[in-house]
C-alpha positions as CSV (number, residue, x, y, z in Angstrom):
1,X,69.5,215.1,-81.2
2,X,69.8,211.4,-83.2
3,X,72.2,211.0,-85.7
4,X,71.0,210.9,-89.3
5,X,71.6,206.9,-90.0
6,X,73.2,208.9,-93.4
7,X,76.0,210.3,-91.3
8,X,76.9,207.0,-90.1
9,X,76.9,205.5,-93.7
10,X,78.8,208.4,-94.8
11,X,81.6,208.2,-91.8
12,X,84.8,207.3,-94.0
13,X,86.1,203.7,-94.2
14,X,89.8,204.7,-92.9
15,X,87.7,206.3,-89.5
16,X,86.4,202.8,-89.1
17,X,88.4,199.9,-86.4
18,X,89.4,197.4,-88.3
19,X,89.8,193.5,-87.4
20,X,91.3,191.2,-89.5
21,X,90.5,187.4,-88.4
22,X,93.5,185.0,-89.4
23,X,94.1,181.1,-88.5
24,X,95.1,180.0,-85.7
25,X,98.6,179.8,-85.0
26,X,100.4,176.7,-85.3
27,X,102.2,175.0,-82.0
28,X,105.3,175.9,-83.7
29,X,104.4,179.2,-84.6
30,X,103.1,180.2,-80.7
31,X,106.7,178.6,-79.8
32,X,108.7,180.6,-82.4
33,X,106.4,184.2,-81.9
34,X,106.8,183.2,-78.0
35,X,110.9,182.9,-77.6
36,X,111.3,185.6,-80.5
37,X,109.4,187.7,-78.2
38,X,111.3,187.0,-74.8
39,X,114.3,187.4,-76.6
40,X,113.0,190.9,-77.7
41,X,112.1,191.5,-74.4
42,X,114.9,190.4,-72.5
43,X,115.9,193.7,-70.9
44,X,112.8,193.7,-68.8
45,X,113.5,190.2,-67.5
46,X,117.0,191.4,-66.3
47,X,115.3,194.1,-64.7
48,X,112.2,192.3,-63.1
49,X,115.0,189.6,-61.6
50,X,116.9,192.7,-60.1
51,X,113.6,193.7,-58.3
52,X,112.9,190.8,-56.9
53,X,116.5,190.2,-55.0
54,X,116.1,193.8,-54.1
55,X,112.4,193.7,-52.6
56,X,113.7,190.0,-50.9
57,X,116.4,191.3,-48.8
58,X,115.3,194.9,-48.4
59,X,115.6,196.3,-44.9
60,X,116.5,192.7,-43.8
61,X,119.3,192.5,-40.8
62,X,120.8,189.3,-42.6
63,X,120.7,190.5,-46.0
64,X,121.9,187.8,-48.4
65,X,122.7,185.3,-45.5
66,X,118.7,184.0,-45.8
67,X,120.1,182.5,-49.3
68,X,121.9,180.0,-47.1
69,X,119.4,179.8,-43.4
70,X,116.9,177.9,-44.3
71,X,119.1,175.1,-45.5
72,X,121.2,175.4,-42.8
73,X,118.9,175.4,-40.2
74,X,117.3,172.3,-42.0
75,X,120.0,170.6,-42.1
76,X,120.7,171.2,-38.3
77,X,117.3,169.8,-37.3
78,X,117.7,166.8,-40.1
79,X,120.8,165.9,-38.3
80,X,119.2,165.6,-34.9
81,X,116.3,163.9,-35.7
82,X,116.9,161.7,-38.5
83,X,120.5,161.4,-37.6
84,X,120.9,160.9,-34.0
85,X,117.3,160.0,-33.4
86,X,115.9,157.6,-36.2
87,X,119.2,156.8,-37.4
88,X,118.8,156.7,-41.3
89,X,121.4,155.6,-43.7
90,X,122.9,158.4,-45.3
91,X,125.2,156.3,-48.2
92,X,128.5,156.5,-46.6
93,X,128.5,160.6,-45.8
94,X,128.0,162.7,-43.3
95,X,124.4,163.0,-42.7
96,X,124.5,166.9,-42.7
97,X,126.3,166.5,-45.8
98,X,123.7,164.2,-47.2
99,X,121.1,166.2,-46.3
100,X,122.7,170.0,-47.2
101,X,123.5,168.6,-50.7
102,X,119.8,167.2,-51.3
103,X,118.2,170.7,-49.6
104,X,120.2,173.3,-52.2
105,X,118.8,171.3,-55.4
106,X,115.4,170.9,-53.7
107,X,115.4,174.6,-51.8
108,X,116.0,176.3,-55.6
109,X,113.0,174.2,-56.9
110,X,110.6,174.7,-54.4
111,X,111.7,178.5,-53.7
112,X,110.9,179.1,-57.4
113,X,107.8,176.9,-57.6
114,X,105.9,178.9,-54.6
115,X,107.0,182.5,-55.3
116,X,106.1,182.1,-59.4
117,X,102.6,180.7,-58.2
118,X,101.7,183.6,-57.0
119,X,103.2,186.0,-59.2
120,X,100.9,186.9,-62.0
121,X,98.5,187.3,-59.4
122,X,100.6,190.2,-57.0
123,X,101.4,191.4,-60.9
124,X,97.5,192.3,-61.7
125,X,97.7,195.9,-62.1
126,X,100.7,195.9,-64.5
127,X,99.2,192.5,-66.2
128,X,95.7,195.0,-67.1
129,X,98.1,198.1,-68.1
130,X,101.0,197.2,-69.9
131,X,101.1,195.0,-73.3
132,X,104.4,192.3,-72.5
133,X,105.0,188.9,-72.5
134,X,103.0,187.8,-69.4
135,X,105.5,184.7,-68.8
136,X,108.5,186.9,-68.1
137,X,106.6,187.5,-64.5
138,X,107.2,183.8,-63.4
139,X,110.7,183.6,-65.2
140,X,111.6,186.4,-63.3
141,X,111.3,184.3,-60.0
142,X,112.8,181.2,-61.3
143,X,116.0,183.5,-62.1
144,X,116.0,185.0,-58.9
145,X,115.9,181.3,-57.5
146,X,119.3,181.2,-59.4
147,X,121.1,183.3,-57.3
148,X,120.5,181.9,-54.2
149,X,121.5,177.8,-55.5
150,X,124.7,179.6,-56.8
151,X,125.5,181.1,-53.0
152,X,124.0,178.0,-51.8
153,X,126.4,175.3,-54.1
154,X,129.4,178.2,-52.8
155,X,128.2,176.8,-49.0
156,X,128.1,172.8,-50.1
157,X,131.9,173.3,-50.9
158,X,132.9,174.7,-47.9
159,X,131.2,171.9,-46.0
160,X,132.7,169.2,-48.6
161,X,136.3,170.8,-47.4
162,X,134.8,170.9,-43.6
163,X,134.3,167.6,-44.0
164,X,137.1,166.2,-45.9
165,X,135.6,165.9,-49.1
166,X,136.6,167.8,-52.8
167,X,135.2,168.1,-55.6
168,X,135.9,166.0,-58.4
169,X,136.1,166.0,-62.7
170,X,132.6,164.4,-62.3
171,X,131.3,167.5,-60.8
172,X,131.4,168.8,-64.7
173,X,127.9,167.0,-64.5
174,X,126.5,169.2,-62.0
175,X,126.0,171.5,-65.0
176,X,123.3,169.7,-67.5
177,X,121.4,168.4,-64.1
178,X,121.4,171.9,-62.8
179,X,119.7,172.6,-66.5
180,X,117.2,169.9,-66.3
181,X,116.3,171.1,-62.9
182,X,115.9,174.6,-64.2
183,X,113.7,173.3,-67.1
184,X,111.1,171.7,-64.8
185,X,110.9,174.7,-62.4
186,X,110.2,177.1,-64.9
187,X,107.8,173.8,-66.5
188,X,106.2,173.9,-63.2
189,X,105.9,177.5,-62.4
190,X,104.6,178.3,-65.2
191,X,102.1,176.0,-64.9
192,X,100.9,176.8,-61.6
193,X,101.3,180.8,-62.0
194,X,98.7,180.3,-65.4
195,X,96.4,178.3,-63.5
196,X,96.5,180.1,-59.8
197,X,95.0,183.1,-62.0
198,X,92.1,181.3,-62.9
199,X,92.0,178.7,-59.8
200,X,93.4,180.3,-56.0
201,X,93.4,176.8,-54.9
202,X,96.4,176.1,-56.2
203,X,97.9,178.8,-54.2
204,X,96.6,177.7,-51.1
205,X,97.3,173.9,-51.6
206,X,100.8,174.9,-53.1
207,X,102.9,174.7,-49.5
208,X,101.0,171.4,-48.8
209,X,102.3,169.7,-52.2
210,X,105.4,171.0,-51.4
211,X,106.0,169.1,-48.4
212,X,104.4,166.0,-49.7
213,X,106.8,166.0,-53.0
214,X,110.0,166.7,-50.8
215,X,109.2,163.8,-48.8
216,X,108.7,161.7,-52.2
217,X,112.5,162.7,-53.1
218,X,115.5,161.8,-51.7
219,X,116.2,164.6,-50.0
220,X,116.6,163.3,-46.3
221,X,117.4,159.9,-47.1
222,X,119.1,157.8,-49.4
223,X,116.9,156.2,-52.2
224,X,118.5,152.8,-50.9
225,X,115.7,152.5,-48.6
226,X,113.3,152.4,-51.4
227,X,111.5,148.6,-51.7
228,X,112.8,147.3,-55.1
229,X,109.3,147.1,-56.0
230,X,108.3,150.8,-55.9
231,X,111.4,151.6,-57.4
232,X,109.7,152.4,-60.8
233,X,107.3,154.7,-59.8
234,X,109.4,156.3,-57.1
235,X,112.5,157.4,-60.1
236,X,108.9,158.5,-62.7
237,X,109.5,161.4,-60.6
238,X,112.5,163.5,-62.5
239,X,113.4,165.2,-59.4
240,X,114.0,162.1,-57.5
241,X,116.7,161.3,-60.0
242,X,118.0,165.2,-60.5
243,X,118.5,165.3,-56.5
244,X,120.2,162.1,-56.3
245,X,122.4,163.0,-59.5
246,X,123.3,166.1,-58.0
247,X,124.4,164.9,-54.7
248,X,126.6,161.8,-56.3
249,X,128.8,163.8,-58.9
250,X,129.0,167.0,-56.7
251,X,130.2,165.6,-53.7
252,X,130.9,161.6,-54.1
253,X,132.2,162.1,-57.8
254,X,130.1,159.2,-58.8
255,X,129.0,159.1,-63.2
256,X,125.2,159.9,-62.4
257,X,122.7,157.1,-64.0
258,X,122.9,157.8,-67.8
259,X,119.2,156.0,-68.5
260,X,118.1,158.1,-65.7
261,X,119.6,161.5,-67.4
262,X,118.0,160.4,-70.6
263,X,114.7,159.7,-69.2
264,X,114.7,163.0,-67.2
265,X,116.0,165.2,-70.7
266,X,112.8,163.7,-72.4
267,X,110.3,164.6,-69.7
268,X,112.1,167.9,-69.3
269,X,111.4,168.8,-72.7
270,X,108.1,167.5,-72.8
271,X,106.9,169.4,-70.0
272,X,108.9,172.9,-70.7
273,X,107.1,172.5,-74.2
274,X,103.4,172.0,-72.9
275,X,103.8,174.5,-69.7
276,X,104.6,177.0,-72.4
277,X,102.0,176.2,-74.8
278,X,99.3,176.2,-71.8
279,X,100.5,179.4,-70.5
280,X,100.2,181.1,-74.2
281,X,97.2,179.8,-74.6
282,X,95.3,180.6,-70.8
283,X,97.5,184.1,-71.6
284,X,95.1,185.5,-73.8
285,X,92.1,185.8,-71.0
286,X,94.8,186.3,-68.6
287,X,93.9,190.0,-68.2
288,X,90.3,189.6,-67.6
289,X,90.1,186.7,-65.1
290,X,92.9,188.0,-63.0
């Protein structure tokens, strides 16, 4: 039996969905509703980081010692083959000094980089269920990331004392390169996370531009080698200049490059701001391309 088209007029107002169209929000306001809502929400961030040290290490014989094995073991083969082998200058240290203190800066980028890629994606059932803010998923990793650079600085200085080195004053710069560092992983992996939704490529190509960019960075070798000509382009890269930083003032004790701080501040900034904006704005379709 139809419905009389009169009991559809007659249905009461107050019965009826309701949307109200407004502007579009300003870049400020997505920035200011954005933070104001991680803030609000940082109780589940706390609790998603929790879960993913737990998942990590669960039922694992070594537990928390992988924090510190795949630098180690990196830095064994570095030495042998780099070392002993190609013999590449290594600016006056140890080379398995060099290359441990370039591998904990790099490990903590790239470790946060590859598991946030694919996190929204392994998040897809709770992304189509529950209403929060999407970008806590790919924080989430970057922070776990955190715990495993602290353990993994702990390590650099016990070898430092190994190998007859201590820290310095000028290790108090460790601190705002450690922060620029953190700014452009959670730049980058929110990038990638947003996009690896809509595009698996990136996913897929992700260990791949990995290696290429570690071997663009200073990582096993000193950036002495680099041709004065490239020199430009080679530092455009803020990591190049976060790894070096980080390996001067924490284990020679050497002021970092202060144009080079400024210039990576700027760029980390830049990019934290549009990562975020991007994300907010591919968030809204995030449910229904996932």
């Amino acid at each position: 039996m139809k419905t009389p088209l009169t009991a559809i007029n007659s249905t009461p107002a107050a019965h009826r969905p309701i949307k109200v169209i407004r502007p579009t929000q300003s870049l400020i306001g997505v920035l200011s509703a954005g933070l104001t809502s991680l803030l609000n929400q940082r109780n589940l961030l706390f609790e998603m980081t929790l879960l993913r040290l737990k998942v990590r290490y669960k039922q694992s014989l070594l537990g928390w010692g992988w924090a510190i094995l795949p630098p180690l073991l990196l830095t064994v083969t570095f030495t042998l083959i780099f070392s002993k082998v190609i013999h590449l200058d290594s600016a006056s240290l140890p080379y398995g000094l060099f290359v441990f203190a370039g591998l904990i800066p790099w490990t903590f980028f790239s470790t946060s980089v590859s598991t946030a890629t694919a996190g929204v994606v392994s998040h897809r059932y709770l992304i189509s269920r529950v209403a929060f803010p999407r970008e806590i998923i790919p924080l989430s990793y970057v922070a776990a990331a955190l715990v495993d650079l602290g353990i993994g600085i702990l390590m650099l200085i016990v070898m430092m004392f190994y190998f007859g080195f201590s820290p310095t004053l000028h290790a108090i710069y460790v601190i705002p390169i450690l922060v620029m560092l953190v700014i452009c992983s959670i730049a980058v992996a929110l990038t990638c996370s947003a996009v690896q939704a809509r595009f698996r490529d990136i996913g897929v190509a992700m260990p791949l531009l990995l290696q290429v960019l570690m071997f663009t960075t200073p990582v096993i070798y000193s950036s002495d080698a680099i041709p004065d000509s490239v020199r430009a382009i080679y530092f455009a890269n803020p990591l190049a200049s976060l790894i070096e930083a980080f390996r001067q003032t924490a284990v020679l004790g050497v002021n970092p490059d202060a144009s080079k701080m400024v210039y990576c501040a700027m760029v980390s900034i830049v990019c934290i701001i549009f990562a975020y904006l991007l994300f907010k704005r591919l968030d809204a379709t995030l449910a229904d391309v996932i």
